[in-house]
N, CA, C and O atoms as a GROMACS GRO file, in nm:
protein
  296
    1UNK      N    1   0.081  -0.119   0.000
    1UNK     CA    2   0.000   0.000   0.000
    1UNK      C    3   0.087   0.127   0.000
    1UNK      O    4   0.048   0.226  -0.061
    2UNK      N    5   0.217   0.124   0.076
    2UNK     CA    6   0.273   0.260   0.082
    2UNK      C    7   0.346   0.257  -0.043
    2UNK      O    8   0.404   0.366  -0.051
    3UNK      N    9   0.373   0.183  -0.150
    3UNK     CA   10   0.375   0.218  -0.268
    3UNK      C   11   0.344   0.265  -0.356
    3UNK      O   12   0.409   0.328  -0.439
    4UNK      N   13   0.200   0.232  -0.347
    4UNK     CA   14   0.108   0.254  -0.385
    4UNK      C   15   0.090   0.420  -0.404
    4UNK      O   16   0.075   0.486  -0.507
    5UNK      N   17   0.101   0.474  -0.230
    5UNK     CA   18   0.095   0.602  -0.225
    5UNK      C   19   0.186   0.668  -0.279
    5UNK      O   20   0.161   0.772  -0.340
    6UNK      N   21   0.317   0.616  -0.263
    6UNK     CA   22   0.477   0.653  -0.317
    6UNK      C   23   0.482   0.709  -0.480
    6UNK      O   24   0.509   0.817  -0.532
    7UNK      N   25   0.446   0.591  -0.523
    7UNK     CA   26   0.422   0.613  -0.716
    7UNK      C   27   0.282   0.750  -0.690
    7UNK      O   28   0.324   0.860  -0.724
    8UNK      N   29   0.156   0.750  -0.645
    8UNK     CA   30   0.080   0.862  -0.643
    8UNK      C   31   0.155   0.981  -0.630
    8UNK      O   32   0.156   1.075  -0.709
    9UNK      N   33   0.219   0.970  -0.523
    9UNK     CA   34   0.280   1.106  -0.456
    9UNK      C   35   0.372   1.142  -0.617
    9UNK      O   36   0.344   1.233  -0.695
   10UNK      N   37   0.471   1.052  -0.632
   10UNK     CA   38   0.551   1.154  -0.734
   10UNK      C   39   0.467   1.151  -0.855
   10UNK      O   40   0.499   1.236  -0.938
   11UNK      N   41   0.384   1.088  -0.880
   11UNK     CA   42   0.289   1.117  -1.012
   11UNK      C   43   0.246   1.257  -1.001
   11UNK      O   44   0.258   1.346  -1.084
   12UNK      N   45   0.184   1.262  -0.856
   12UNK     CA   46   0.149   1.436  -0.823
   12UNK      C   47   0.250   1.543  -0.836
   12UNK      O   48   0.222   1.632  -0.917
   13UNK      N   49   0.326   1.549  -0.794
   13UNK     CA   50   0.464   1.595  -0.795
   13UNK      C   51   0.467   1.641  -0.955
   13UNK      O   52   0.438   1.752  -1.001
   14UNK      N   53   0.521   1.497  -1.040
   14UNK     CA   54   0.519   1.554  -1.148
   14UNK      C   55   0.450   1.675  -1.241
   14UNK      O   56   0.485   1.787  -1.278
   15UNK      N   57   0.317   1.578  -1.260
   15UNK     CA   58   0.204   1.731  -1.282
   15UNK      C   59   0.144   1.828  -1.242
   15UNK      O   60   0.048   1.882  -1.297
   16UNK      N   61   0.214   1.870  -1.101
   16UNK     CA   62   0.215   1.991  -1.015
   16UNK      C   63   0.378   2.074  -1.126
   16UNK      O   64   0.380   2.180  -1.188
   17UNK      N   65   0.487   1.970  -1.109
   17UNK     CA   66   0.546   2.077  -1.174
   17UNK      C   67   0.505   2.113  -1.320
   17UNK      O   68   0.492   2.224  -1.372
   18UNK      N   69   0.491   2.012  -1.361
   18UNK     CA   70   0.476   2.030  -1.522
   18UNK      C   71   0.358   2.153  -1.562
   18UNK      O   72   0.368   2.221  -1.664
   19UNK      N   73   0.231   2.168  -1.448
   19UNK     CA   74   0.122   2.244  -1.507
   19UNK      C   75   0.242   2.445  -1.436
   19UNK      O   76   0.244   2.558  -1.485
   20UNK      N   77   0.303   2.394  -1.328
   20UNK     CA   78   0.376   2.533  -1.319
   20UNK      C   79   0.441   2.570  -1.398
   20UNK      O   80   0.411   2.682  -1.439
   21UNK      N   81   0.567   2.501  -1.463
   21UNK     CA   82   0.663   2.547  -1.595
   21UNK      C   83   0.568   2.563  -1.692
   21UNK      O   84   0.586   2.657  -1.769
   22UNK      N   85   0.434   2.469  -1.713
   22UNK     CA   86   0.373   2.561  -1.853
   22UNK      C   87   0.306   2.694  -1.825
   22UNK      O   88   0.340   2.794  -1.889
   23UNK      N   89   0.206   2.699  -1.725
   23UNK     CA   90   0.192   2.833  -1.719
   23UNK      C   91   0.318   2.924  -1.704
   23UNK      O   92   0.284   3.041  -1.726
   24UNK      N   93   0.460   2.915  -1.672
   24UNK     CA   94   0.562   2.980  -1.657
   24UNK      C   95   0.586   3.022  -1.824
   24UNK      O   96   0.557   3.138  -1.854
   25UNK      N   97   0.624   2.955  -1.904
   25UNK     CA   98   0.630   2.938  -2.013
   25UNK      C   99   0.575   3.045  -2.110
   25UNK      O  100   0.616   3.136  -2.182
   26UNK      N  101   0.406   2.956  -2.056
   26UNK     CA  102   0.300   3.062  -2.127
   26UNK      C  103   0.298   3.171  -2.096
   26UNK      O  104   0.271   3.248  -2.188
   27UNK      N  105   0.328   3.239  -1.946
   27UNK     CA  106   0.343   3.399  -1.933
   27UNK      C  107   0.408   3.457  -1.991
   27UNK      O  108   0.371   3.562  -2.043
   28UNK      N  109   0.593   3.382  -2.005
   28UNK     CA  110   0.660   3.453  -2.041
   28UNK      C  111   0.624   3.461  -2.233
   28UNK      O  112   0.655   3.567  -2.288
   29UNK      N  113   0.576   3.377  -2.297
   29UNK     CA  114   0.538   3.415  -2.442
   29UNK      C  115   0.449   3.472  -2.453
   29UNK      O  116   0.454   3.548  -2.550
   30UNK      N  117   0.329   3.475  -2.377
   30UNK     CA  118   0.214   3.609  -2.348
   30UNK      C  119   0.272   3.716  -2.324
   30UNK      O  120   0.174   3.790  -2.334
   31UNK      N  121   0.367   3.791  -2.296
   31UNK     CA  122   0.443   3.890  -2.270
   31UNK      C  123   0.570   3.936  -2.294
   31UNK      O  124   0.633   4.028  -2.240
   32UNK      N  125   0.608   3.845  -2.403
   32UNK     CA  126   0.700   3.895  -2.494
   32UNK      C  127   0.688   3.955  -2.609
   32UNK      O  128   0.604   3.931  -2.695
   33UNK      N  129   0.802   4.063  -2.611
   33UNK     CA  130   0.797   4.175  -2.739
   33UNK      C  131   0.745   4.082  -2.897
   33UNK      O  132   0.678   4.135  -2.986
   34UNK      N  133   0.781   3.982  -2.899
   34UNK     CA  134   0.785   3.918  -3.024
   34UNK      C  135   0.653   3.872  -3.069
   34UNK      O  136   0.626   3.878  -3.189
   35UNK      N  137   0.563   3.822  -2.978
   35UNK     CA  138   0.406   3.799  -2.927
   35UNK      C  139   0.340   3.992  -3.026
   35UNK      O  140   0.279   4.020  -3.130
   36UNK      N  141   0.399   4.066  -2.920
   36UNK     CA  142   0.298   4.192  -2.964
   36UNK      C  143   0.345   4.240  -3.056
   36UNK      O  144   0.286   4.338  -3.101
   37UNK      N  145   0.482   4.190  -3.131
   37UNK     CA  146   0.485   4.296  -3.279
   37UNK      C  147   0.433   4.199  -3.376
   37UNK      O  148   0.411   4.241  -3.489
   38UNK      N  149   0.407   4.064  -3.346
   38UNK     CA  150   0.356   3.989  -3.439
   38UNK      C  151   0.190   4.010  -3.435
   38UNK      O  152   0.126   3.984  -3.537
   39UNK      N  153   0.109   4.067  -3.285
   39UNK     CA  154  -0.026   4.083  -3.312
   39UNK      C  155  -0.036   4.234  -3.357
   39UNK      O  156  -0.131   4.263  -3.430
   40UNK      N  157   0.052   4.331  -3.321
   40UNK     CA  158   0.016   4.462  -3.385
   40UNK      C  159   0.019   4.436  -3.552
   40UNK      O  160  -0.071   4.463  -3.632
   41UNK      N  161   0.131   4.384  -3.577
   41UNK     CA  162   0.155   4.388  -3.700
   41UNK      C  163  -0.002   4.320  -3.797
   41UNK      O  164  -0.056   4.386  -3.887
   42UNK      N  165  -0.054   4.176  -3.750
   42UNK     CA  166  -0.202   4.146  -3.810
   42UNK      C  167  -0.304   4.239  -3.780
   42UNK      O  168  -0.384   4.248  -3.873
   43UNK      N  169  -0.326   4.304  -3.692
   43UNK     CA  170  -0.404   4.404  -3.649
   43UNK      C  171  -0.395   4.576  -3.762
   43UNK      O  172  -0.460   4.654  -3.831
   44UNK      N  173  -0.264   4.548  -3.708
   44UNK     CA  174  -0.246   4.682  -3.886
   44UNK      C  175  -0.292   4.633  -4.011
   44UNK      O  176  -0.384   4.678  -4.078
   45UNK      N  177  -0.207   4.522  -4.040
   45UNK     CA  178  -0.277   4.446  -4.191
   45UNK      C  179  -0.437   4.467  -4.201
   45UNK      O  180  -0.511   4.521  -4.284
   46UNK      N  181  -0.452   4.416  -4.107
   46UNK     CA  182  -0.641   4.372  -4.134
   46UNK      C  183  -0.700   4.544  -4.095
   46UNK      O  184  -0.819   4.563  -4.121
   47UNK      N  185  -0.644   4.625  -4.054
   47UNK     CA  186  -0.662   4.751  -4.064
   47UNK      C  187  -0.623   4.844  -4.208
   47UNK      O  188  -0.680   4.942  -4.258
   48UNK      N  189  -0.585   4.820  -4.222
   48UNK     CA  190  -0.478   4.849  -4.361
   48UNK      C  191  -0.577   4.831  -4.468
   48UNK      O  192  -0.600   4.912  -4.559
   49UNK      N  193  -0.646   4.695  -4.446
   49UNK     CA  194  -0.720   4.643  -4.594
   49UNK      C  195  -0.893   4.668  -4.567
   49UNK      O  196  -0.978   4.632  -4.649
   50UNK      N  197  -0.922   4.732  -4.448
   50UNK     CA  198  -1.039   4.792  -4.429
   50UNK      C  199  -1.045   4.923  -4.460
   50UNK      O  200  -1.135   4.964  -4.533
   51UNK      N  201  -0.964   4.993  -4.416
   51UNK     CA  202  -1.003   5.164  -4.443
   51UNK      C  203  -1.037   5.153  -4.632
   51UNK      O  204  -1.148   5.188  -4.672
   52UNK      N  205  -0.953   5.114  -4.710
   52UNK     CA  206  -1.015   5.158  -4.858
   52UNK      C  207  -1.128   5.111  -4.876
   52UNK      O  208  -1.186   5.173  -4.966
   53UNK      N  209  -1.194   5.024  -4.831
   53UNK     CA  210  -1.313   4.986  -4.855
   53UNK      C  211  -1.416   5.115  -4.760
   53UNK      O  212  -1.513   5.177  -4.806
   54UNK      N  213  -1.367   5.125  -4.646
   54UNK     CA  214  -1.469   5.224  -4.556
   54UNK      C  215  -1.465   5.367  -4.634
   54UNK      O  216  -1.559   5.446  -4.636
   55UNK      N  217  -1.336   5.386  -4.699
   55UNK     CA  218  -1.350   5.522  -4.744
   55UNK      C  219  -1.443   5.499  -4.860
   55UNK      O  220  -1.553   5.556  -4.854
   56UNK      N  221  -1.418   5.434  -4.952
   56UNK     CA  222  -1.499   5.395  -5.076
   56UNK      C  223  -1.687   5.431  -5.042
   56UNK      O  224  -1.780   5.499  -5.084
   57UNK      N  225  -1.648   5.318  -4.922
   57UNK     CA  226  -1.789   5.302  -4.881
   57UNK      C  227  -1.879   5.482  -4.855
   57UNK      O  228  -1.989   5.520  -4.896
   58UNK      N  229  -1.760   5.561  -4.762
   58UNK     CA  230  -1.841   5.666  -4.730
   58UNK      C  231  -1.829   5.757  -4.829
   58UNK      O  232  -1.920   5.839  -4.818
   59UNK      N  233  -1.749   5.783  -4.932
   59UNK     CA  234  -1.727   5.873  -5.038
   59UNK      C  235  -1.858   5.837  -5.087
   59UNK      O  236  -1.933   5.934  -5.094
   60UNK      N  237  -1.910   5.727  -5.123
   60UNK     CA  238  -2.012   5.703  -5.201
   60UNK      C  239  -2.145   5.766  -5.153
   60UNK      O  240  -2.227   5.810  -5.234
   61UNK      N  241  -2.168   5.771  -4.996
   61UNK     CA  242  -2.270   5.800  -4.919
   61UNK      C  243  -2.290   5.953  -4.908
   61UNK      O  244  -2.396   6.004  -4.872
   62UNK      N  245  -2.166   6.030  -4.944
   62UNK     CA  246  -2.144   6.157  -4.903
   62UNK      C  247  -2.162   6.168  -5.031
   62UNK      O  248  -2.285   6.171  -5.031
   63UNK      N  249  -2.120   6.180  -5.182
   63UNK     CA  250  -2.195   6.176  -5.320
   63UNK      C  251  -2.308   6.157  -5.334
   63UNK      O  252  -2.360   6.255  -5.388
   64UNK      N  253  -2.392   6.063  -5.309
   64UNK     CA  254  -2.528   6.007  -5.276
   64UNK      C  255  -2.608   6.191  -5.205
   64UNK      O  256  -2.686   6.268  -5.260
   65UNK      N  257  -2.542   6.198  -5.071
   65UNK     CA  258  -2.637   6.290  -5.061
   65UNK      C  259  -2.600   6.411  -5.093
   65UNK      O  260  -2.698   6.478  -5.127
   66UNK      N  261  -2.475   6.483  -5.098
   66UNK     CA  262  -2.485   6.559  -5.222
   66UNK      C  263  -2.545   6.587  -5.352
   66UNK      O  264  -2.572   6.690  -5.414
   67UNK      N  265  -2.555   6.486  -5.367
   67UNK     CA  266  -2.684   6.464  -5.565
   67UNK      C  267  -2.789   6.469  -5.487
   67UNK      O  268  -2.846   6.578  -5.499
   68UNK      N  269  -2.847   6.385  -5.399
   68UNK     CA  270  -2.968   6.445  -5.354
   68UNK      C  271  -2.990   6.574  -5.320
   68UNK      O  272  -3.066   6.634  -5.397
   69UNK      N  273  -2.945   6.640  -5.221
   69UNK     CA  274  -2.895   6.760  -5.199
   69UNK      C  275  -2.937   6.846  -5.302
   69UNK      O  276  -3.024   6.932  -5.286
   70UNK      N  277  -2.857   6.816  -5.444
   70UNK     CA  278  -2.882   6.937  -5.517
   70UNK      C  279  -2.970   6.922  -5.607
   70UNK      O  280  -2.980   7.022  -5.678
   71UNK      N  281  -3.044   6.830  -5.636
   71UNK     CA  282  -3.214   6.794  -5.663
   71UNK      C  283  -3.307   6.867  -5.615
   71UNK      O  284  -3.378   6.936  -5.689
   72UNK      N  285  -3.319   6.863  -5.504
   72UNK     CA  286  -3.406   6.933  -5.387
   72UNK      C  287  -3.342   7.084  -5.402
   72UNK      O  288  -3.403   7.149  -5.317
   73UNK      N  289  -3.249   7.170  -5.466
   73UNK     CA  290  -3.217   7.231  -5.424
   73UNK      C  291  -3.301   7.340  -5.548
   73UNK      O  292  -3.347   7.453  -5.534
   74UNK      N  293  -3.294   7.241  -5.678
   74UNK     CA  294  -3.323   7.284  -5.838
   74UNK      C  295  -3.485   7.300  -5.824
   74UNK      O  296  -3.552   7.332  -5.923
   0.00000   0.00000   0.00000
């Protein structure tokens, strides 16, 4: 039986350390420079390839009511 417990105990042991070094791990790559210039950088991209469409989009809306605008105006 106290073997039993023996092999438990360091089984515990083990995946007590193992779940600490990964969260250790994971903090330190959650909070490295290399982490946030790689998410700024997708965050610009996918920013980058929205504005021409939003401008498009509102140039069109601001034309739109301009021509209306000067309908109503005639």
């Amino acid at each position: 039986m106290s073997k039993i417990s023996q092999i438990l105990s360091i089984l515990s042991f083990i995946i007590s350390a193992s779940m600490l070094g990964g969260a250790y791990f994971g903090y330190k790559y959650v909070t490295s420079p290399q982490l946030k210039n790689r998410v700024m950088n997708e965050i610009l991209g996918n920013v980058q390839q929205m504005i021409p469409k939003m401008l498009d989009n509102q140039i069109r809306r601001i034309n739109t009511f301009i021509n209306k605008s000067a309908w109503k105006l005639n």
